[in-house]
KOLPAMI-728437 format. One record per residue (C-alpha): residue number from 0; residue in one letter; chain; x, y, z. Coordinates in nm, 3 decimals. Example, Ala and Ser with C-alpha at 12.3 -4.5 7.8 and 13.67 -1.06 7.14 Angstrom:
2
+-----+------+-----+---------+---------+---------+
| seq | type | mol |      xx |      yy |      zz |
+-----+------+-----+---------+---------+---------+
|   0 |    a |   A |   1.230 |  -0.450 |   0.780 |
|   1 |    s |   A |   1.367 |  -0.106 |   0.714 |
+-----+------+-----+---------+---------+---------+
This chain:
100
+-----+------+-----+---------+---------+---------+
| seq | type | mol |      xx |      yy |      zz |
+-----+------+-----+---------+---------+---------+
|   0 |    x |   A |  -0.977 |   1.620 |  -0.265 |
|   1 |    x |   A |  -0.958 |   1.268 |  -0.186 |
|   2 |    x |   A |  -0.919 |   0.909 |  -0.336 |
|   3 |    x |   A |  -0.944 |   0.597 |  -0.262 |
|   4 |    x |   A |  -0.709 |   0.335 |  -0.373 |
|   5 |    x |   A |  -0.648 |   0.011 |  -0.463 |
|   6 |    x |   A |  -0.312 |  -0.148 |  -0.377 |
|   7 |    x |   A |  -0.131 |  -0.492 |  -0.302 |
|   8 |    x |   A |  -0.486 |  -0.643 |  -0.191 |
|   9 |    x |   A |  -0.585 |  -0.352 |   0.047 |
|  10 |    x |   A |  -0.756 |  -0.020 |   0.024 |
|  11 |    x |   A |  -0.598 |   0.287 |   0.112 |
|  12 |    x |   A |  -0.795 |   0.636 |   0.150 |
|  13 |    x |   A |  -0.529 |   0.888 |   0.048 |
|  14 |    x |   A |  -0.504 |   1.299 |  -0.012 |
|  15 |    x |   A |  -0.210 |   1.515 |  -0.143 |
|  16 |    x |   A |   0.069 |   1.517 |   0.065 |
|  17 |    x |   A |   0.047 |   1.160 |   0.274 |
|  18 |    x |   A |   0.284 |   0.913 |   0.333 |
|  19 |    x |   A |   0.194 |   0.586 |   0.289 |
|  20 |    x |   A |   0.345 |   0.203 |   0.347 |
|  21 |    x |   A |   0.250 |  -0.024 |   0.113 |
|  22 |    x |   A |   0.368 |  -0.406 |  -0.080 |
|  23 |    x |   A |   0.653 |  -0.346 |  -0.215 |
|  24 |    x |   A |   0.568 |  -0.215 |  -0.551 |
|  25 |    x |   A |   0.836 |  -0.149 |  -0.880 |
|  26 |    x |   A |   0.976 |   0.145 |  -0.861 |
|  27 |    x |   A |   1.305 |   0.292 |  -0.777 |
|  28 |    x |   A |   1.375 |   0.564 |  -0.508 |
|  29 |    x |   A |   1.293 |   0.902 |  -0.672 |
|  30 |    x |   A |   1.096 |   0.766 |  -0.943 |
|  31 |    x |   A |   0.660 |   0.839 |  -0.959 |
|  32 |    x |   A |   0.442 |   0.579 |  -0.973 |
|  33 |    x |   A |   0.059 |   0.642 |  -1.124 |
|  34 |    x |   A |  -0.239 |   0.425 |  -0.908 |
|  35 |    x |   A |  -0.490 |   0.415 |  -1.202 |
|  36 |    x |   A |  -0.730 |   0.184 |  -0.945 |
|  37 |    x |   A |  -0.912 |   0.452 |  -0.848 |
|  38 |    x |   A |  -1.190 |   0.285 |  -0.638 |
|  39 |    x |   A |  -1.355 |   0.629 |  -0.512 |
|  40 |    x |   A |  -1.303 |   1.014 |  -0.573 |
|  41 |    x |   A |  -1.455 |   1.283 |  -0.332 |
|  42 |    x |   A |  -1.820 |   1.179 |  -0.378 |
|  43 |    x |   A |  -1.763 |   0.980 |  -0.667 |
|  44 |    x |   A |  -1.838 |   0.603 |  -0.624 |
|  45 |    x |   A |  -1.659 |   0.396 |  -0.911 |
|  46 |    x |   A |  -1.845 |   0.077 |  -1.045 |
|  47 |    x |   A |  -1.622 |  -0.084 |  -0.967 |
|  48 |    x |   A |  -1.365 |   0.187 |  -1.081 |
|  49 |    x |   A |  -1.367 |   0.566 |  -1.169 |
|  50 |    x |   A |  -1.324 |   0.702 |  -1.459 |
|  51 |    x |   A |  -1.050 |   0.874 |  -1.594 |
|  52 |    x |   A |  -0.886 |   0.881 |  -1.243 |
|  53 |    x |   A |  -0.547 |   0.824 |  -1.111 |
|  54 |    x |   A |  -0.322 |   0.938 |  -0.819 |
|  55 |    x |   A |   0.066 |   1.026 |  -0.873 |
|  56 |    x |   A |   0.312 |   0.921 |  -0.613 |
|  57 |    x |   A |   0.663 |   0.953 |  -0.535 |
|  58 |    x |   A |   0.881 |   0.640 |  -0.436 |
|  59 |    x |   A |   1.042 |   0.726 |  -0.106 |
|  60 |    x |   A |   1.243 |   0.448 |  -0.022 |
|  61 |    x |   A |   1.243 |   0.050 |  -0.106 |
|  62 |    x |   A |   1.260 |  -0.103 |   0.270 |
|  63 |    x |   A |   1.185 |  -0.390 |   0.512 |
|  64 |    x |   A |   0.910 |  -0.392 |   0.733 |
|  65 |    x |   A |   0.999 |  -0.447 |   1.124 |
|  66 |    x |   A |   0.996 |  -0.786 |   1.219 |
|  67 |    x |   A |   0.686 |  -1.038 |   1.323 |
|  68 |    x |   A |   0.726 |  -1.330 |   1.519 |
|  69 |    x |   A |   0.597 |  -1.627 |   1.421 |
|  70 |    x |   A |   0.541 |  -1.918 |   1.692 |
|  71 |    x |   A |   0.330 |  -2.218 |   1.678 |
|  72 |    x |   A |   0.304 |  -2.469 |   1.982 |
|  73 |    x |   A |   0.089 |  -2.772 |   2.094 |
|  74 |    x |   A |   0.093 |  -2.877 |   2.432 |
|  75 |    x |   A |   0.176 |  -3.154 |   2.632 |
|  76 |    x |   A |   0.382 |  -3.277 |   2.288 |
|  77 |    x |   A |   0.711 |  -3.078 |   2.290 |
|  78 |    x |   A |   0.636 |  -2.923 |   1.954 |
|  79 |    x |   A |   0.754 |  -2.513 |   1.948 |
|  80 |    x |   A |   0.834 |  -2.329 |   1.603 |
|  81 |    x |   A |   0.946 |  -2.017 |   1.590 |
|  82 |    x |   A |   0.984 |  -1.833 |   1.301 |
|  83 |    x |   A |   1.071 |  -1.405 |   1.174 |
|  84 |    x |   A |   0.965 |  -1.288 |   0.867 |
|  85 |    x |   A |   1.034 |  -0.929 |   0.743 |
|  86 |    x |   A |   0.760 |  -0.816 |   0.464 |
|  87 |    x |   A |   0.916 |  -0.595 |   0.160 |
|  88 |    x |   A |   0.765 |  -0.251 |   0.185 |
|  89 |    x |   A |   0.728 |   0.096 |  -0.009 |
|  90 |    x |   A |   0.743 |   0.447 |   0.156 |
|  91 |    x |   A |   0.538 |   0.660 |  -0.144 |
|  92 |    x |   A |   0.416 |   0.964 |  -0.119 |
|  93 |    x |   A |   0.076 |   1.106 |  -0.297 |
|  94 |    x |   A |   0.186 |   1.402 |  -0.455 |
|  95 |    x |   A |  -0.138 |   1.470 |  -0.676 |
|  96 |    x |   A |  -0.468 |   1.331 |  -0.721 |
|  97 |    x |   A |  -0.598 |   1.318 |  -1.047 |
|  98 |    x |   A |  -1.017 |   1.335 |  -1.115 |
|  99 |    x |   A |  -1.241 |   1.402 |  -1.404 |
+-----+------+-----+---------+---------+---------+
C-alpha cells in the first residue's frame, strides 16, 4: 500500500518502511509525526484530499542539508558573490500508512 503526501511544498510518494528527507518539520528525534495530507492512496484519488487517511512516521534525526553554492557574476564589471547556505532537514521514516 501506498500514499502520496503532502509536505513542506512538495509531494512525496511514500510506502512502509522508507526513509525520507524532508523541511525540517517539529518534532524531536524518536518522536512520530502523523501526515494527515493525504493527497492519494493506492487507487484512491483525493479531491483534493482523502478521506480519513494519514501516514505515521518516525523522526530520525533533526540535521543540515550538505551545502549549495551560491554565485552570481556579471561580466566585464568586477561584480562576483558568493554565497553557502545549508537548508534544515528531517530524516523520518514511514512506519505505517493509514487508509479507509
Amino acid at each position: 500500500m501506498y500514499a502520496v503526501i503532502k509536505t513542506g511544498g512538495k509531494q512525496y510518494r511514500v510506502t512502509s518502511g522508507d526513509v525520507l528527507k524532508i523541511e525540517k518539520i517539529a518534532g524531536e528525534e524518536g518522536k512520530e509525526v502523523v501526515f494527515n495530507e493525504v493527497l492519494a492512496l493506492d487507487n484512491v484519488i483525493g479531491t483534493p484530499l482523502v478521506a480519513n487517511a494519514s501516514v505515521k512516521a518516525l523522526v530520525l534525526k533533526q540535521a543540515k542539508d550538505k551545502k549549495i553554492i551560491v554565485f552570481k557574476k556579471k561580466r566585464r564589471q568586477n561584480y562576483r558573490r558568493k554565497n553557502g547556505h545549508r537548508q534544515n532537514i528531517t530524516l523520518v521514516k514511514i512506519t505505517d500508512v493509514i487508509g479507509k
